[in-house]
N, C-alpha and C positions, 0 to 999 in steps of 0.2 A: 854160570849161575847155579848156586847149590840147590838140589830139591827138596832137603835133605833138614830144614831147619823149622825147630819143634816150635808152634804156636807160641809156647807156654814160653819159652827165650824170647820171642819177640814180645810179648807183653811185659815181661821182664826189663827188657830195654825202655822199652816205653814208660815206665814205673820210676825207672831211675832216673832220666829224665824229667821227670815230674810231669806228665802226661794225666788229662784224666781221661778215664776209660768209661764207658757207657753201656750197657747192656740194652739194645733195641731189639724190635721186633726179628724171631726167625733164630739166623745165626748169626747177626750182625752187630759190632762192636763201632762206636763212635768215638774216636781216639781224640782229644783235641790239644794241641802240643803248638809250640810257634804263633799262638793266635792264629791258628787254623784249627779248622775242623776234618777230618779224612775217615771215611767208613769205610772197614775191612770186614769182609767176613771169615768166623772162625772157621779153621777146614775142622770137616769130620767126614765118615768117621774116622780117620785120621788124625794122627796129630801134626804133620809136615802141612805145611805151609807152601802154593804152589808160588809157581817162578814169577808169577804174573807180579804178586801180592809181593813177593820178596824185591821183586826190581823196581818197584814202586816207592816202597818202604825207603829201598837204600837211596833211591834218588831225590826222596825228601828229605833224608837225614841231609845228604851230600850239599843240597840247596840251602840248609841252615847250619853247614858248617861243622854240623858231626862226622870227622869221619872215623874211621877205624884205627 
C-alpha cells in the first residue's frame, strides 16, 4: 500500500466521479459518492494521505466497481 499519495489526487478522483465534497468541522471532509456518505480527514501538515485512509478509499471504490 502506497504512502506516498497526495490528498489533492484523491479529491481529484472524487471530483471526477462526481462526488460532493463537504468541508466540516476541524480537518474533516464529507465525501458523498454511491448514495453514501464517508468522512475522511484531510492529512496535514502534510500532504500524503496515510494507509489507513488510502485502503479504505480503495476498498469502497472496489465495492462500487471502480477499479484501476
Amino acid at each position: 500500500m502506497s504512502a506516498n499519495i497526495k490528498w489533492q489526487d484523491i479529491v481529484a478522483l472524487f471530483n471526477s466521479l462526481g462526488a460532493e465534497l463537504i468541508e466540516r468541522e476541524g480537518s474533516r471532509i464529507e465525501v458523498f459518492l454511491f448514495h453514501e456518505v464517508r468522512v475522511y480527514h484531510r492529512p496535514h501538515p502534510r500532504p500524503d494521505t496515510d494507509k489507513g485512509a488510502v485502503a479504505s478509499i480503495r476498498e469502497w471504490l472496489k465495492n462500487n466497481e471502480v477499479l484501476p
